[in-house]
DSSP file (Angstrom, degrees, kcal/mol; ACC not computed):
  #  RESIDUE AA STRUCTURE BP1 BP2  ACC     N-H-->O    O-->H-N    N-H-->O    O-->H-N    TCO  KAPPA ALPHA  PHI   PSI    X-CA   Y-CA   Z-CA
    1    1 A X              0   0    0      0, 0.0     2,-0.1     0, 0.0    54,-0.0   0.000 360.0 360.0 360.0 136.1  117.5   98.6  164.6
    2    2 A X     >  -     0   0    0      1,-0.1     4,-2.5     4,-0.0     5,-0.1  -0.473 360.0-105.0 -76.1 157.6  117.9  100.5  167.8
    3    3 A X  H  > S+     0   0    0      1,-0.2     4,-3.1     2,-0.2     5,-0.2   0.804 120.8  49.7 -39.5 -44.0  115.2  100.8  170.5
    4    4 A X  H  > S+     0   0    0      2,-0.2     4,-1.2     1,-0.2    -1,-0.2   0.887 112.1  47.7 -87.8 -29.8  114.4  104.7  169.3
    5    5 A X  H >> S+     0   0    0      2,-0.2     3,-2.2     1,-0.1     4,-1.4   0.988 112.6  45.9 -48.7 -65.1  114.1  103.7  165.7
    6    6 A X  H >X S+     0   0    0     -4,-2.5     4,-1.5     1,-0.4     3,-0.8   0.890 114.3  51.4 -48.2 -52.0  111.9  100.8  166.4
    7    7 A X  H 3X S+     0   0    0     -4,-3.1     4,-1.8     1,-0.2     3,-0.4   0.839 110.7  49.0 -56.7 -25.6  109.9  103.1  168.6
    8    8 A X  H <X S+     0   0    0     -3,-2.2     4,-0.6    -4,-1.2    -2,-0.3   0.569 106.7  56.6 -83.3 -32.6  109.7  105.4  166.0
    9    9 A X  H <X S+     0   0    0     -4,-1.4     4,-0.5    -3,-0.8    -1,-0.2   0.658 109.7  41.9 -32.8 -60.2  108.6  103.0  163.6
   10   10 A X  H  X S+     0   0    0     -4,-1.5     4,-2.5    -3,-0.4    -2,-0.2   0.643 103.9  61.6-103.7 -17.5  105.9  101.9  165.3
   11   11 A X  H  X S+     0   0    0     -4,-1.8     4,-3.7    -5,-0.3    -3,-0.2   0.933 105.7  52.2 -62.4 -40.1  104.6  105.2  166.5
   12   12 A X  H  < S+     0   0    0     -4,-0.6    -1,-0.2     1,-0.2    -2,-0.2   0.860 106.9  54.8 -78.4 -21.6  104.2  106.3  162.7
   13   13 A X  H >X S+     0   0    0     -4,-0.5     4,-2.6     2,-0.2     3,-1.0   0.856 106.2  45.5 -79.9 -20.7  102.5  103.6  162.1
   14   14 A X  H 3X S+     0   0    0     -4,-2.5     4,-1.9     1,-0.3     5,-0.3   0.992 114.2  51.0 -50.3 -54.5  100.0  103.9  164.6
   15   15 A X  H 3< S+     0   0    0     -4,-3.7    -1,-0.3     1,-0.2    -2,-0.2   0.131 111.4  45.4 -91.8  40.0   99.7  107.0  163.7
   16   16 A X  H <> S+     0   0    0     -3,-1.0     4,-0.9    27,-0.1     3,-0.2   0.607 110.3  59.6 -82.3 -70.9   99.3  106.1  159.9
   17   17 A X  H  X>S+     0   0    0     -4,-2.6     4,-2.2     1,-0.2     5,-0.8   0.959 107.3  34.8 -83.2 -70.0   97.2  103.7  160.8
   18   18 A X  H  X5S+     0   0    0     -4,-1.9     4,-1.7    -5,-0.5    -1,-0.2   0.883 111.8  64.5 -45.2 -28.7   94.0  105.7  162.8
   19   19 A X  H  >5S+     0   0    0     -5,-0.3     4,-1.0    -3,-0.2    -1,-0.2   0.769 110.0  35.3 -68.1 -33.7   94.5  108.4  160.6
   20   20 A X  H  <5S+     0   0    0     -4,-0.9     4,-0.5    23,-0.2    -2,-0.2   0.922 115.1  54.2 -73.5 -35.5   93.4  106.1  158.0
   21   21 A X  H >X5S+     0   0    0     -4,-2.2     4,-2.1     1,-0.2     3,-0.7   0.835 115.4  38.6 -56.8 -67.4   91.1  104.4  160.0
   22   22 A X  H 3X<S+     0   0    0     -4,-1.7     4,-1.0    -5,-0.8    -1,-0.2   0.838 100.8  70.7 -75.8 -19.5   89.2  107.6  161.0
   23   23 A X  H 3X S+     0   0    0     -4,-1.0     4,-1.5    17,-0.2    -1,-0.2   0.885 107.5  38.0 -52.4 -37.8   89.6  109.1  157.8
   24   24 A X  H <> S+     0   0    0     -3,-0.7     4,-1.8    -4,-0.5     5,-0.4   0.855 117.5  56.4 -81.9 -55.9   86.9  106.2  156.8
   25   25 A X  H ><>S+     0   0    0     -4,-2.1     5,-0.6     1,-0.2     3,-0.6   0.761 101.3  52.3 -28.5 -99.2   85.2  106.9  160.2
   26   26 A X  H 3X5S+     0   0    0     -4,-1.0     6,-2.4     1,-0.3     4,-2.1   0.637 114.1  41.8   2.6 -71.4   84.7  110.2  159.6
   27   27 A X  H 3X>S+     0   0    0     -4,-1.5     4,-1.2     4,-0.2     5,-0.7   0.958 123.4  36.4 -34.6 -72.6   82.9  109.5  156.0
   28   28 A X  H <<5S+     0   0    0     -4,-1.8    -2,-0.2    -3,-0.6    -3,-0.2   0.910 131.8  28.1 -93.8 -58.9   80.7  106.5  157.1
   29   29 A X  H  45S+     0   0    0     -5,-0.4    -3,-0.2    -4,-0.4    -1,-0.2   0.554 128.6  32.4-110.7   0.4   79.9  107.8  160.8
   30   30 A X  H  <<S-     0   0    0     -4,-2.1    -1,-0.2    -5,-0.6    -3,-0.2   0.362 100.6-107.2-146.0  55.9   80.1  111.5  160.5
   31   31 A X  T  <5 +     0   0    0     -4,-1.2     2,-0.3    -5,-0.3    -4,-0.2   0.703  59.4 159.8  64.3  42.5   79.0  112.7  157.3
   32   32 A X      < -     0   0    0     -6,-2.4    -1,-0.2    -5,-0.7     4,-0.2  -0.492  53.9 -86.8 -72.1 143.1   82.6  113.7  155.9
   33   33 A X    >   -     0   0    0     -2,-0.3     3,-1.3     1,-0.2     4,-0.1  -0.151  34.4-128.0  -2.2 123.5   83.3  114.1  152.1
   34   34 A X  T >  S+     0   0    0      1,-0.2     3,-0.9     2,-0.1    -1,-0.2   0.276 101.1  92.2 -72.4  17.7   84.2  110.7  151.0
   35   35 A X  T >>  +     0   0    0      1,-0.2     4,-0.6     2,-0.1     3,-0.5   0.387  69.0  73.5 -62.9   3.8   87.2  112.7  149.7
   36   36 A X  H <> S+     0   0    0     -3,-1.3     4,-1.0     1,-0.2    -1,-0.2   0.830  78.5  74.0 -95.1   1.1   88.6  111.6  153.0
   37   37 A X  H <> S+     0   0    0     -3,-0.9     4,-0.6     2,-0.2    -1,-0.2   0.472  85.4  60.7 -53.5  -5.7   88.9  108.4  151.4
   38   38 A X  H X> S+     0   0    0     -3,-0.5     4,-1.1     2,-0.2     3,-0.9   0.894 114.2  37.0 -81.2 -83.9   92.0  109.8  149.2
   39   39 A X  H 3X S+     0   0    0     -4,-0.6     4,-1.1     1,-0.2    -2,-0.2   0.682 116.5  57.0 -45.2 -24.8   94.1  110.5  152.6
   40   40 A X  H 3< S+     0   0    0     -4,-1.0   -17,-0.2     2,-0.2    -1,-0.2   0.649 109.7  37.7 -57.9 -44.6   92.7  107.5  154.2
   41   41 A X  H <X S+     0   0    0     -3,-0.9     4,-0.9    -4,-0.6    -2,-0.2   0.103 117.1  56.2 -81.7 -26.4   93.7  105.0  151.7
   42   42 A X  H  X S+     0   0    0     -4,-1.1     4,-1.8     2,-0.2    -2,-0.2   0.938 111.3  40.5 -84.0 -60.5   97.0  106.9  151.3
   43   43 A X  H  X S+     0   0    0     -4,-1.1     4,-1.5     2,-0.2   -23,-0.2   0.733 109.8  67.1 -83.4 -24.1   97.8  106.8  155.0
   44   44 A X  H  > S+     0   0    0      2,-0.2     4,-2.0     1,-0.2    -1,-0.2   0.942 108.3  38.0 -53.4 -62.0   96.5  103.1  155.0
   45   45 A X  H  X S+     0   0    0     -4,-0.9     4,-1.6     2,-0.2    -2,-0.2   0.790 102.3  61.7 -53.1 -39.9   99.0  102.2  153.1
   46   46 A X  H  X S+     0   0    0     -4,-1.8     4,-1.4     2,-0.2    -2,-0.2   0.719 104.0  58.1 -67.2 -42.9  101.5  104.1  154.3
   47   47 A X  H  X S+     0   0    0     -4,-1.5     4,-2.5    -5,-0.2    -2,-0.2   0.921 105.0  55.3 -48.8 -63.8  100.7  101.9  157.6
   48   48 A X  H  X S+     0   0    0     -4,-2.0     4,-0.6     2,-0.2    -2,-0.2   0.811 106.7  41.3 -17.3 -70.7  101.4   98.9  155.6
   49   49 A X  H >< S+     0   0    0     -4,-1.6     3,-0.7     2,-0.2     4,-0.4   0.872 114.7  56.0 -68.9 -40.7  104.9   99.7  154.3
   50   50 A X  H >X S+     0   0    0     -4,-1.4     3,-4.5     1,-0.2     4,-0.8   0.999 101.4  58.8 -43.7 -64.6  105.9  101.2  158.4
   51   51 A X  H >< S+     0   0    0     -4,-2.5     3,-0.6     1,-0.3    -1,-0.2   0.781 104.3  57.4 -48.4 -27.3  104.8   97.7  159.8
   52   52 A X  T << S+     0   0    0     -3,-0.7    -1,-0.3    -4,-0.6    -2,-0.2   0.674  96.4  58.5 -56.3 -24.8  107.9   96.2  157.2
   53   53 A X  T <4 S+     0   0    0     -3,-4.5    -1,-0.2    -4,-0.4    -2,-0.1   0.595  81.7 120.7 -98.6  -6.3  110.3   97.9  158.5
   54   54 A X  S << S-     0   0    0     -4,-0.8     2,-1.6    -3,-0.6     8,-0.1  -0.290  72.1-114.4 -32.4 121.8  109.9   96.5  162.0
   55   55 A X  S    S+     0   0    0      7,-0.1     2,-0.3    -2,-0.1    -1,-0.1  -0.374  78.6  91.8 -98.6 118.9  112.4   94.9  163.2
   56   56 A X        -     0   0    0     -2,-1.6     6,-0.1    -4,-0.1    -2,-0.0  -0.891  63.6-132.6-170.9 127.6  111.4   91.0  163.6
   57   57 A X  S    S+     0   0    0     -2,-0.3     2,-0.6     1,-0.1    -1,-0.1   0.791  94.0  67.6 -72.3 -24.8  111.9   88.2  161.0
   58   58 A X  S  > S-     0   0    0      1,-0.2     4,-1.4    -3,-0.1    -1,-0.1  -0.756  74.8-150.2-124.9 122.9  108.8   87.1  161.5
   59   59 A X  H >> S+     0   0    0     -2,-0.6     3,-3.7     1,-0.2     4,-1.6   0.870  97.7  49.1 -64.5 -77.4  105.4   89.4  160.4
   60   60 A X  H 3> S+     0   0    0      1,-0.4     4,-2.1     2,-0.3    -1,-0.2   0.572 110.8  51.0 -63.9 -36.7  102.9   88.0  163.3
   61   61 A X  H 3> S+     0   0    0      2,-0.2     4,-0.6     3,-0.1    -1,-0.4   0.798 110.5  45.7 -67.8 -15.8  105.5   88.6  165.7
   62   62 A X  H << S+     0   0    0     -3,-3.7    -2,-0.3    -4,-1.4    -3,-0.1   0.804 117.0  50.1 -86.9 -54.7  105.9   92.2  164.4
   63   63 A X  H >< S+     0   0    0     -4,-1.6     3,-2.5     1,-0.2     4,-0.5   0.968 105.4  51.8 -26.8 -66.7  101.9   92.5  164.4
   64   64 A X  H 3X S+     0   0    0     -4,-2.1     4,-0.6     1,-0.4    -2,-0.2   0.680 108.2  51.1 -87.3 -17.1  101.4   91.3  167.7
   65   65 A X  T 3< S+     0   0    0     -4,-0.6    -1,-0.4     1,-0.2     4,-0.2   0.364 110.1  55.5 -92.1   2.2  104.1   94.0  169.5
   66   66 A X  T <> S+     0   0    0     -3,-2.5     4,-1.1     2,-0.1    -2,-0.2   0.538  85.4  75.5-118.7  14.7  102.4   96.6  167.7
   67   67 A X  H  > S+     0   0    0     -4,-0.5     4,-3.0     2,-0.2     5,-0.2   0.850 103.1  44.0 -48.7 -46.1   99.1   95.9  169.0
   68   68 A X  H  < S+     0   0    0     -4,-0.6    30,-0.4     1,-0.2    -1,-0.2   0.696 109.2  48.4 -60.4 -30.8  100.3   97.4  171.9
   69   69 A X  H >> S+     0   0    0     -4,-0.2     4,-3.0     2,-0.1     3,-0.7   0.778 117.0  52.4 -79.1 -31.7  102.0  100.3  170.6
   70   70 A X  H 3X S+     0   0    0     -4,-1.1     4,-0.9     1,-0.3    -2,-0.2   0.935 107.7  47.6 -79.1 -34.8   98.5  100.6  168.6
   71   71 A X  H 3X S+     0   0    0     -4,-3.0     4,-1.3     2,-0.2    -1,-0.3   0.571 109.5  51.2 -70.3  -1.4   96.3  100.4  171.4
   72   72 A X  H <> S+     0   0    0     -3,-0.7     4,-2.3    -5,-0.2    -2,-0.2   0.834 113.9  45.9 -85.7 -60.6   98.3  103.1  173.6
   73   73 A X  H  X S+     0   0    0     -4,-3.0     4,-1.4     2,-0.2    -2,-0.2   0.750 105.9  64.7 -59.1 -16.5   98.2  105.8  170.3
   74   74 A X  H  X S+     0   0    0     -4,-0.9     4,-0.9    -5,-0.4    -1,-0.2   0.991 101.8  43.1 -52.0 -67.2   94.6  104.8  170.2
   75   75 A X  H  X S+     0   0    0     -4,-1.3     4,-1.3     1,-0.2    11,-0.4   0.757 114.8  52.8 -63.4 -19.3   94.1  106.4  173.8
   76   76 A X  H  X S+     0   0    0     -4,-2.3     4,-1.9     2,-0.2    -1,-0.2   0.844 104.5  52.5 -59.1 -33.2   96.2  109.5  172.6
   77   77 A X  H >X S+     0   0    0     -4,-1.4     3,-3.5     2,-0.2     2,-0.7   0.762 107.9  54.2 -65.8 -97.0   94.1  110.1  169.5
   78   78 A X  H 3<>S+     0   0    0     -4,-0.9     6,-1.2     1,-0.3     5,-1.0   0.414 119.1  32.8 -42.7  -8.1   90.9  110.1  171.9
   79   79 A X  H 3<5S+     0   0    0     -4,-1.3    -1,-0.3    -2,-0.7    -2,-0.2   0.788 128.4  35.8 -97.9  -7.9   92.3  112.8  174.1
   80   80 A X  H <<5S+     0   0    0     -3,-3.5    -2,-0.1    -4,-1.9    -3,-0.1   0.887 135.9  21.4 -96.2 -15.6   94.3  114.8  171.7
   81   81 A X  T  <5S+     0   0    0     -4,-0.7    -3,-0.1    -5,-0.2    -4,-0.1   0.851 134.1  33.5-117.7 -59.0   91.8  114.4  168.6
   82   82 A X  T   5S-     0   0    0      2,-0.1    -3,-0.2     1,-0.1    -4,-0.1   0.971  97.7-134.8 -76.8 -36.8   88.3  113.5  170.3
   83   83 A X      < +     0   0    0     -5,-1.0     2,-0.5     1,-0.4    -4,-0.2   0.352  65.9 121.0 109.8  -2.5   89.0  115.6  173.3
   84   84 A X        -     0   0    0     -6,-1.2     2,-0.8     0, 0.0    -1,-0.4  -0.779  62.8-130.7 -99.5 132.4   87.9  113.2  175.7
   85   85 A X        -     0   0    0     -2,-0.5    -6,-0.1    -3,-0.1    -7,-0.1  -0.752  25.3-111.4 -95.9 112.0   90.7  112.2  178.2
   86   86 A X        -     0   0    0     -2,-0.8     2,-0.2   -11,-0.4    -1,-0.1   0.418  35.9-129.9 -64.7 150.2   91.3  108.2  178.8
   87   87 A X     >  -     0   0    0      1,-0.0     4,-2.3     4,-0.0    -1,-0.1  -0.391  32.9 -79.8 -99.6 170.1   90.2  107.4  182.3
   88   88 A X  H >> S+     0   0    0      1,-0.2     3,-1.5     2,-0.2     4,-1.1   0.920 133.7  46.0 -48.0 -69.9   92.6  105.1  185.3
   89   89 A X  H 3> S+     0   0    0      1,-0.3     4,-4.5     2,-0.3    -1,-0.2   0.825 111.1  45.3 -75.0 -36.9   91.3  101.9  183.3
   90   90 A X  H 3> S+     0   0    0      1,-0.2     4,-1.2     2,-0.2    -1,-0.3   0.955 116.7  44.5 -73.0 -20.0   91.9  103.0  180.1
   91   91 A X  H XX S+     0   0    0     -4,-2.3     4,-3.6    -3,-1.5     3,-0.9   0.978 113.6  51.3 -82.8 -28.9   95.4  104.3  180.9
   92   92 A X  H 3X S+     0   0    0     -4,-1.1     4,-0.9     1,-0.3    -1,-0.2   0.804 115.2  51.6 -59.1 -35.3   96.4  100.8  183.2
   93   93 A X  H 3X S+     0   0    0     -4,-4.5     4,-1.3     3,-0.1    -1,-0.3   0.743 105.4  45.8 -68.4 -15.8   95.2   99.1  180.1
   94   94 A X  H <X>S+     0   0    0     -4,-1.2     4,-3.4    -3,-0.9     5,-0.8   0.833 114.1  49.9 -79.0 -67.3   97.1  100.7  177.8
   95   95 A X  H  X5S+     0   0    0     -4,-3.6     4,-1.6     1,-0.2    -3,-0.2   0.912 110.1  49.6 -47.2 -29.7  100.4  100.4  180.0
   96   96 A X  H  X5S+     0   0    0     -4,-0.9     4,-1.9    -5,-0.4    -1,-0.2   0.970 108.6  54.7 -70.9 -55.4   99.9   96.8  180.5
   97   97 A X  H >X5S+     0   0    0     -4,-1.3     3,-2.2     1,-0.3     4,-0.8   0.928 113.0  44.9  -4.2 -88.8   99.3   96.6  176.2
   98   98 A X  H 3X5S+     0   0    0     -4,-3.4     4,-2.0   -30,-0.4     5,-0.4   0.863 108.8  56.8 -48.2 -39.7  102.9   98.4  175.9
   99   99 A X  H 3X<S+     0   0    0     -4,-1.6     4,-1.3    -5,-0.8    -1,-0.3   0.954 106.4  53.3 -66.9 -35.7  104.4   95.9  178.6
  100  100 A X  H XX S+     0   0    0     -3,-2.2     4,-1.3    -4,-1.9     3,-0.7   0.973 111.7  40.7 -46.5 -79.1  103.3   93.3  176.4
  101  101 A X  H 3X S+     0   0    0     -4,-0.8     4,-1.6     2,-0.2    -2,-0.2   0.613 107.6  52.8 -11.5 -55.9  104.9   94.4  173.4
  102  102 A X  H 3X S+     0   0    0     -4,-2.0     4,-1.9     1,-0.2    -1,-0.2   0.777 114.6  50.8 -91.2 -31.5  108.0   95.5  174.4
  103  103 A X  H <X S+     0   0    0     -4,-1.3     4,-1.0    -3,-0.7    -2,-0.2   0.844 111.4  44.7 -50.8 -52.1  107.9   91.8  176.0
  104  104 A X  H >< S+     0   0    0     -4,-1.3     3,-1.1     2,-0.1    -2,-0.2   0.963 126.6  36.8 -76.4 -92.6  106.8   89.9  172.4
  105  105 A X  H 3< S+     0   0    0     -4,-1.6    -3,-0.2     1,-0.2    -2,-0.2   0.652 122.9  33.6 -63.9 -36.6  109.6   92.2  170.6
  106  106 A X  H 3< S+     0   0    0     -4,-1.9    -1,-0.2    -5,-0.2     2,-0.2   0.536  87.1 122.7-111.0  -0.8  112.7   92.7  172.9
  107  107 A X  S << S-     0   0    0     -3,-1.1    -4,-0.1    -4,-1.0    -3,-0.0  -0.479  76.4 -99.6 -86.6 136.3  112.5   89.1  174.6
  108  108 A X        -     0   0    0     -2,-0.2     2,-0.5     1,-0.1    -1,-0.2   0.351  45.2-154.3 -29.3 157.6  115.8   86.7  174.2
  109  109 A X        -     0   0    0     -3,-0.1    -1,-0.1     3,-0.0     3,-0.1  -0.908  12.6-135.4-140.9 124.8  114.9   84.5  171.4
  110  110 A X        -     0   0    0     -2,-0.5     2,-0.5     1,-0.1     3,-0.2  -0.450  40.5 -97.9 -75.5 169.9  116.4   81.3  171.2
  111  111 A X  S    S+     0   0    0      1,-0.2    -1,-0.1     2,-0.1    -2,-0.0  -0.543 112.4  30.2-109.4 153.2  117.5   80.8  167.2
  112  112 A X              0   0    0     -2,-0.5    -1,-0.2     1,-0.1    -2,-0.0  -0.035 360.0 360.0 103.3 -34.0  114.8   78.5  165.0
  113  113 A X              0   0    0     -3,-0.2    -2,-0.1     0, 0.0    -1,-0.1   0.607 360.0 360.0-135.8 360.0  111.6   80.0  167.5
């Protein structure tokens, strides 16, 4: 898979994945419909299937480089969606996140580990 697939990959599942994740939010902590449990569970899933199509033979490695992509779309949901804009820490953590990742996924791999 090329670098802009992969990115592409993992962006939709981040953003899958919060959508689902706040869908529940939403319900539990501010008194939505649990009909956003329908989309929630939908997009949950949908999260699920993205994270397969990573490319990495190994699931835990596939996780752990899109912890970094997930915590970076985290701080995009809270400015585009809560409206509050991630502060110098949040964005230095964020970058450092992504540096990680890209590190865990795109580093030479000898073959057996």
């Amino acid at each position: 898979m090329t670098l802009p697939g992969t990115l592409a990959v993992y962006a939709a599942a981040a953003l899958t994945e919060i959508a689902g994740c706040f869908a529940v939010w939403s319900w539990m902590r501010l008194g939505a419909s649990a009909l956003w449990l329908i989309p929630g569970l939908a997009s949950l899933a949908a999260f699920a299937w993205l994270l397969t199509l990573a490319p990495s033979d190994l699931a835990g490695r596939a996780y752990a480089a899109y912890g970094g992509v997930y915590i970076a779309a985290s701080l995009l949901w809270l400015w585009t969606v809560e409206g509050r804009r991630p502060d110098t820490w949040d964005l230095t953590g964020g970058v450092i996140c992504l540096i990680g990742a890209a590190i865990i996924l795109f580093a030479p791999r000898t073959f057996g580990h």
